[in-house]
C-alpha positions, 0 to 999 in steps of 0.5 A: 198640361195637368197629370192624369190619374195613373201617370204615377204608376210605372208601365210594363215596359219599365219592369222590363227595362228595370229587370234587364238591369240586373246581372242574372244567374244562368236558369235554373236546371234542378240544381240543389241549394239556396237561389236569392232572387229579386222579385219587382213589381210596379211599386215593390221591390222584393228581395228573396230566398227560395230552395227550388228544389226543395219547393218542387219536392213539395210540390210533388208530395202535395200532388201525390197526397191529393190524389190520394185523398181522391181515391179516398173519397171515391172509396168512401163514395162507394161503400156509403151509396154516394154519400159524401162524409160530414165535415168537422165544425171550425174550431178557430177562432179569429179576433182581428186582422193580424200582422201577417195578412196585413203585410200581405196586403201591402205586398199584393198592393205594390204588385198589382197592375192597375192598368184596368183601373185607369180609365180616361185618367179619371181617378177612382171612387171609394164606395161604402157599403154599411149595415143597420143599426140592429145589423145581427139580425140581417149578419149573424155571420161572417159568411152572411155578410160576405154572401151580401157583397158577393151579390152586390158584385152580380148585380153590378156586373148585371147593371153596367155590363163589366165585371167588378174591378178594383180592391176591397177591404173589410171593417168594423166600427166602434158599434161593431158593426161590419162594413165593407170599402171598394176602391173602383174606377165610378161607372159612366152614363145609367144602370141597365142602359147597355142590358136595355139597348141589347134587348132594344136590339134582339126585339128589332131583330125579331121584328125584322124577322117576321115575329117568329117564335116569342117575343124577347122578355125584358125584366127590370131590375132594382136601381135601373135607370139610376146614377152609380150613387142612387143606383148603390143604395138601393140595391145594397137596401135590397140585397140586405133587406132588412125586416124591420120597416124602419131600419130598411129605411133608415139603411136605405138612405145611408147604407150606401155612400160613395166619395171621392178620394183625393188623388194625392193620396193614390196616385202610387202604388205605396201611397195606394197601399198606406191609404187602403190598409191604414197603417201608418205610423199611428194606430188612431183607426186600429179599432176597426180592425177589431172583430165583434164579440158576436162573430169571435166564435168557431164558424161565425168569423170574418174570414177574409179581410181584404181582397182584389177583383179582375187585377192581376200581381204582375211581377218580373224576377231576376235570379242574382248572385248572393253578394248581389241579393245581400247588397241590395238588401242593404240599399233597401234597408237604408232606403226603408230606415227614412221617410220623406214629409213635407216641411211648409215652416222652411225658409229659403236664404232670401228669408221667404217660407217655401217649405221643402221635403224632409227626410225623418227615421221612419217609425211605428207605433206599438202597445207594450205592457207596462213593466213592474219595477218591484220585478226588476222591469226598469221605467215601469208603474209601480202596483199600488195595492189597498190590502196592506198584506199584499206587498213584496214580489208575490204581492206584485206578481198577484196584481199583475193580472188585474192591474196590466196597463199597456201604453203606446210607444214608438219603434224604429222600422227594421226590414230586410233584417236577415237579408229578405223583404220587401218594400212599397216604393212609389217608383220601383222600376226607377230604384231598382235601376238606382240599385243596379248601378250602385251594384256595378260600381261595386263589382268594378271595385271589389272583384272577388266573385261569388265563388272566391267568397263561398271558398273563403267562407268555407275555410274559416268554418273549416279552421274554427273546426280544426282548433280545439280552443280559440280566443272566442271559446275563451272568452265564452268560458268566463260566464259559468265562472262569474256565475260562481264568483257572483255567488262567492260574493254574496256569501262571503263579501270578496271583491268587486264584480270589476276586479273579479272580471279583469283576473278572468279575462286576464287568465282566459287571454293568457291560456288562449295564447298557450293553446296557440303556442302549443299548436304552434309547436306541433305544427314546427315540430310535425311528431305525428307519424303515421295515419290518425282518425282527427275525428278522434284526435279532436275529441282529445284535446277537446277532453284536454281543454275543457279538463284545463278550463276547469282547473281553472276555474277551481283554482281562480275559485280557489285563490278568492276563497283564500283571499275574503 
């Protein structure tokens, strides 16, 4: 039997069966501190840090703050005779679609429950809702063109009985030009067909009744009577209206277009997510998420760029213990470092091409600025100049600006990097229970629980504190002095930066090791007597050695002067 649409994308019942897997943390009761919790929706994995109690805080302070914004108003009201204050103009500007809103938008796809979506297992079309050449004249703004799709989704409502469900997303073309895509299941049968049927139905009833009072009314509206493609470019022709006769029906005629996507290409929720936003590892389309110059002013910007309707981020969110967030992250991290593509040039043993799935580093492209290699940048383009007066660094910092260049190049993918993130997968349910499992073999192997780490951790924190000068403080106390013997070495010639490295870290090993000696003696010998402030103890011998590493530096300062 061939796969339906949606068969890819988990159940709720599997969230429940996956989040159950986990090893939870007793509920939360206003406790103070840092909760990691692991957050799974139907194709995301989320592995987060929240304070709940500083989030209920602020929670409290922004309800206090709008409720006194409300007497404000109401007081201002009064004084001015109902009058409400005149808003301040927009002083943003938006340029395109930033980094952060595009994160969001994999975020919201992964979460999403497209159960409305999957209807007959019948996958859903992607509608394109273009403007005119002289589009200016009908989309001044961002607001105007949002007004346009905003009406477009009534008279859908209108036309087939049911509200608009699925995703949108907004672009530009090279022209300029905005124009909007909406992923939704393909209504079935005729516009207006189900309105018709209601009114057939209210006008028997008021003939059966007698004919008493009037007549039910019935209006016909643009595009009933049509299939879902016809039925799109006329009311987007209408809904535009544009005033020249000619672009009108030009943009009746290829305003409007509906296609198919291809199911392999949304049949999960992280393939839904790449296809939607187009984001990959290339930036090929990065141009229509570039905002027009007529709209790059205070007031006329694009505002949102994408957006779900009548869908619902269903999740299920398990608090869990540090040691089992930071394990998980790291799973996750080594999962996000590959990805998976399909080889068609592999050759079995018995010599036939089969292909296969193979796994490469997963990677990004980026622009960078091309360095300047007479500023030091390694790799980089030389400037060229025509005017030979302009040479040396200052010339080179004088054409920077006008010759910047940028190029393309590829980065590797880092997620989860402090321990939080989240990751599209196109199973998640299934990782998740992967990621459990692997958490219990490493519970059953390392026994130390939470509470014993946090101890741990805290007493090497404390005895870093206790020591005034330890091997690491050391080793930090040779950078000021090679400063200072790298200047010696331009002034006077002495020897090599290696040589100079070596005595250094010699000396900082061996007063390392007669700090700890010292300390071992007072500890043998116990010669404090009495009650004493350590706060002020420590501030001593740190006066103590930070005076010695001095003396130091001036006598190892001293021995190269003697010896060049």
């Amino acid at each position: 039997m061939p796969a339906r649409f949606g068969d890819g994308f988990p159940g709720l019942d599997m969230l429940d069966l996956a989040a159950g897997s986990l090893v939870a943390l007793p509920e939360w009761r206003g406790q103070e501190g840092i909760r990691r919790r692991i957050t799974l929706g139907p194709g995301c994995i989320t592995v987060s840090r929240t304070d709940l109690a500083r989030a209920a805080r602020t929670e409290e302070r922004a309800e206090a703050r709008r409720h006194m914004d409300a007497e404000e108003e109401a007081r201002y009201l009064v004084a001015n005779d109902g009058e409400f204050r005149e808003l301040g103009e927009p002083t943003r500007v938006i340029t395109g679609w930033s980094r952060r809103s595009r994160a969001r938008l994999f975020h919201a796809t992964g979460e999403i429950d497209y159960t409305p979506m999957i209807v007959g297992g019948v996958a859903p079309v992607m509608t394109t809702l273009t403007y005119a050449d002289r589009w200016l004249v009908v989309a001044p703004t961002g607001a105007a063109a949002k007004k346009h799709l905003d009406t477009y989704w009534k008279r859908y409502e209108r036309a087939w009985a049911c509200k608009f469900c699925g995703l949108w997303k907004e672009e530009f073309q090279r022209r300029g030009a905005v124009h909007f895509h909406l992923w939704h299941p393909r209504p079935d049968g005729l516009a207006g067909a189900i309105r018709l049927m209601e009114h057939e139905a209210k006008v028997a009833r008021w003939e059966a009744g007698g004919k008493v009072g009037r007549k039910p009314g019935y209006r016909r509206a643009v595009g009933d009577g049509l299939p879902y493609e016809d039925w799109a470019r006329e009311t987007w022709a209408d809904i535009v209206a544009h005033p020249d006769p000619r672009d009108r029906a030009k943009h009746l005629l290829h305003g409007a277009q509906v296609s198919e996507v291809e199911e392999g290409h949304v049949n999960t929720p992280a393939r839904l997510a790449a296809y939607f936003a187009k984001h990959g590892a290339f930036m090929a389309k990065d141009y229509q998420n570039k905002v027009p110059a007529a709209w790059r002013e205070p007031g006329k910007g694009p505002g949102r760029f994408w957006g779900y309707k009548a869908l619902t981020r269903t999740v299920r969110t398990v608090d869990v213990s540090p040691t089992d967030a930071d394990r998980a992250a790291r799973l996750l991290r080594r999962l996000a470092s590959r990805e998976r593509y399909w080889d068609p040039t592999y050759v079995n043993a018995e010599g036939q091409i089969v292909g296969t799935y193979r796994w490469k580093k997963a990677v990004r492209e980026v622009r960078v600025k091309r360095t300047n290699r007479q500023q030091g940048g390694a790799g980089g383009r030389m400037l060229r100049s025509h005017n030979a007066e302009v040479i040396g660094l200052a010339g080179a910092q004088y054409l920077e600006p006008l010759g910047a260049h940028y190029r393309k190049a590829m980065r590797p993918v880092s997620r989860f990097g402090s321990g939080s993130g989240f990751l599209c997968l196109d199973d998640a349910p299934t990782v998740l229970v992967n990621i459990a499992r692997a958490l219990d073999i490493w519970r059953e192997y390392n026994p130390e629980t939470d509470r014993q780490q946090s101890a741990r951790t805290a007493a090497k924190v404390r005895r870093a504190h206790e020591l005034p000068v330890t091997a690491k403080r050391a080793r930090a106390d040779k950078v000021p002095a090679l400063q200072a013997l790298t200047e010696l070495d331009h002034d006077t010639g002495s020897a090599p930066a290696k040589t100079r490295r070596s005595v250094l870290r010699r000396d900082a090993q061996e007063r390392a090791a007669e700090e700890r000696g010292r300390q071992a003696e007072e500890r043998q010998t116990g010669l404090q007597i009495g009650p004493s402030d350590p706060a002020a103890d420590f501030r001593d011998r740190r006066r103590a050695a930070t005076a010695a590493r001095a003396e130091d530096v001036e006598a190892s300062l001293a021995r190269f002067r003697a010896t060049s």
